[in-house]
C-alpha positions in Angstrom: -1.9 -23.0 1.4 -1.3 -21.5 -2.2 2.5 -22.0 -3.4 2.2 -20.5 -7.0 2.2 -16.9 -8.5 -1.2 -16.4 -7.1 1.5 -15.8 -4.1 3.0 -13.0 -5.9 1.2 -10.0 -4.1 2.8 -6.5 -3.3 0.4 -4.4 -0.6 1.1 -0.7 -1.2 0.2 1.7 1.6 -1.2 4.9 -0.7 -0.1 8.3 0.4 3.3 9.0 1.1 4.1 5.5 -0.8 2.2 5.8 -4.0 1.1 8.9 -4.2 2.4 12.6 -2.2 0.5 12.8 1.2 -1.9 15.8 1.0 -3.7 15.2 4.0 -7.1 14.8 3.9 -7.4 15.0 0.2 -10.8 14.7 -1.4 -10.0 15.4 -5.0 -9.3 13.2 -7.0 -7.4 15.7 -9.2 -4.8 16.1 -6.1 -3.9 13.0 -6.6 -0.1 12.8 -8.0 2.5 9.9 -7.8 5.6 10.1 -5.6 8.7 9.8 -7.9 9.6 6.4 -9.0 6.5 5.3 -8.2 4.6 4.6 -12.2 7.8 2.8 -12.8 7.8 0.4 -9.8 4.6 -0.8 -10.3 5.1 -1.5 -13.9 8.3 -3.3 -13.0 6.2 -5.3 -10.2 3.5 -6.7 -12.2 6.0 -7.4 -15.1 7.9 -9.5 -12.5 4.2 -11.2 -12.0 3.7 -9.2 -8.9 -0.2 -8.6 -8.1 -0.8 -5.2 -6.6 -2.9 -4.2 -3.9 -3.5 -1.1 -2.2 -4.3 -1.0 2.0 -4.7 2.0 3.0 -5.8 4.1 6.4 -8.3 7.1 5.5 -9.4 8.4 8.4 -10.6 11.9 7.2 -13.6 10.0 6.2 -14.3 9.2 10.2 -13.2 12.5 10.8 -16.3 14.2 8.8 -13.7 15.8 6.7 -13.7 13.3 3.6 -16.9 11.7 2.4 -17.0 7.7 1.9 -18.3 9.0 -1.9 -15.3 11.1 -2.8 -12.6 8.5 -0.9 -14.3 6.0 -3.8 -14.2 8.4 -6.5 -10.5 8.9 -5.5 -10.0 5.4 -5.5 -11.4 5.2 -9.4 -9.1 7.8 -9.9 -6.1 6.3 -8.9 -6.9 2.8 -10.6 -7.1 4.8 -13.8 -3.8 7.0 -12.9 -1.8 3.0 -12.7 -3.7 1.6 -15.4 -2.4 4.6 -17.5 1.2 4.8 -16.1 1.2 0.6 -17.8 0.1 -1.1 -14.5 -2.4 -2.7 -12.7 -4.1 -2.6 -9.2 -6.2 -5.4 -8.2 -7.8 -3.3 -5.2 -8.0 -0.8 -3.0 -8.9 -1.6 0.3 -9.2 1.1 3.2 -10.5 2.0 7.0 -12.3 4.6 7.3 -12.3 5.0 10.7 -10.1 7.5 13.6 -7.5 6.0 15.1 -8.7 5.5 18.2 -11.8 4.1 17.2 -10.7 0.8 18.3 -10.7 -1.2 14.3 -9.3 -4.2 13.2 -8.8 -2.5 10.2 -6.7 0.4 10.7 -3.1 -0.1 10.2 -1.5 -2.0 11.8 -4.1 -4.2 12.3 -4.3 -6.6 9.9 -8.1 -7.3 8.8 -7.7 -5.6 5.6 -4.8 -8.1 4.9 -6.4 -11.0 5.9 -9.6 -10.1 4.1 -7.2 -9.5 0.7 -5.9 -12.6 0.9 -9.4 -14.3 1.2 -10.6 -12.3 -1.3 -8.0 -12.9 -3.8 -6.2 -16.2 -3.1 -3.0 -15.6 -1.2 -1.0 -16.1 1.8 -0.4 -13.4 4.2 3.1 -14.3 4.5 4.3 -14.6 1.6 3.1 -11.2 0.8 5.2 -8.1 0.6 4.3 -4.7 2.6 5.2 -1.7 1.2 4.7 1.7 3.1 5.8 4.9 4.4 5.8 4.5 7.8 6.1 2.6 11.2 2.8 1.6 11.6 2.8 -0.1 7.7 6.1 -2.1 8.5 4.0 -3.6 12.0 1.4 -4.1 9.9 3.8 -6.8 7.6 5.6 -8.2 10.1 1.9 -9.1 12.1 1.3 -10.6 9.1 4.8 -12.5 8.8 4.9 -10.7 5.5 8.3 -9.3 3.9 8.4 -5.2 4.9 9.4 -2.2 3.0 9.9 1.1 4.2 9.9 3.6 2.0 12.6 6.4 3.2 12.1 9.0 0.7 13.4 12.8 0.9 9.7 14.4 2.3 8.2 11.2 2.9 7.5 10.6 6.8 9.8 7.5 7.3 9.6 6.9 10.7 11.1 4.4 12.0 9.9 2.0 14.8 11.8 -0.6 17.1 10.4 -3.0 14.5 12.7 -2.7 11.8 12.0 -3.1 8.1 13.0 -6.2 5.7 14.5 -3.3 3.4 14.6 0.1 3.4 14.0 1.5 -0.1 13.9 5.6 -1.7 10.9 4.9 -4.0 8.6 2.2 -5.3 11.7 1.9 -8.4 14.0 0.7 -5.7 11.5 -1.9 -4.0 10.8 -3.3 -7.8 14.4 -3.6 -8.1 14.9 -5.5 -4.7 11.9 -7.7 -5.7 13.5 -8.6 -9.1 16.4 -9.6 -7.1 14.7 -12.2 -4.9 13.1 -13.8 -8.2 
């Protein structure tokens, strides 16, 4: 088990988190940040946080998003952080409906575990950022730290299993990160 900044790792659910939910968007031009959102990931990695995005995109197992323009959306929003002063290490999604049975849909945790293979960290040292229940399970499966992200017009649902924090916008999770050190 890794102990260093390697440890440093933020997941990010995408829409409703990062970026407004349009469902089932295909264009990458619809994509827009939530407010708050450019500056808490610039705070993030300035605190040495690594960013990584999980998200669920079932459109594309719906038919109603192809697996070429999910990935030309994904391009799109690497470029959109690396131009707001950030970066994103990866963007890692399922594809599939939700009851198609995946380990990868949230909350399952595959795409968590598979990050952490990937790119050298543990799990539970992570911290979860999202927009809903089903992003704060996905954490706490993971023994991670959870955000949920409570916004005006963002879903916020809450779950019997409750958050770490609750936070308005990725500006206020950056500033409750700086605070743990």
């Amino acid at each position: 088990m890794s102990t260093g900044a390697e440890d440093k790792v933020v997941i990010l659910d995408r829409d409703g988190t990062l970026v407004f939910d349009r469902e089932y968007l295909a264009d990458p031009d619809g994509l827009e940040f939530l407010p708050g959102a450019v500056e808490g990931l610039r705070s993030m990695n300035n605190q040495g946080y690594r960013l990584v995005v999980v998200t669920n995109q079932s459109g594309v197992g719906r038919g109603l998003i192809s697996i070429e323009a999910l990935k030309l959306m994904n391009l799109r929003l690497m470029e959109m952080v690396r131009t707001g002063g950030a970066t994103l290490e990866r963007i890692y999604y399922c594809p599939h409906r939700p009851g198609d049975g995946c380990a990868c849909r949230k909350p399952g945790t595959k795409l968590l575990l598979d990050a952490a293979l990937e790119l050298g960290f543990e799990p539970s040292r992570a911290v979860v950022i999202g927009d809903k229940g089903s992003d704060v399970e996905f954490g706490r499966r993971a023994g991670a730290t959870t955000m949920l992200v409570a916004a005006s017009g963002s879903s916020g649902d809450f779950t019997s299993i409750a958050p770490d924090y609750v936070v308005r916008d990725l500006r206020d999770a950056a500033a409750i990160l700086q605070t743990r050190g």
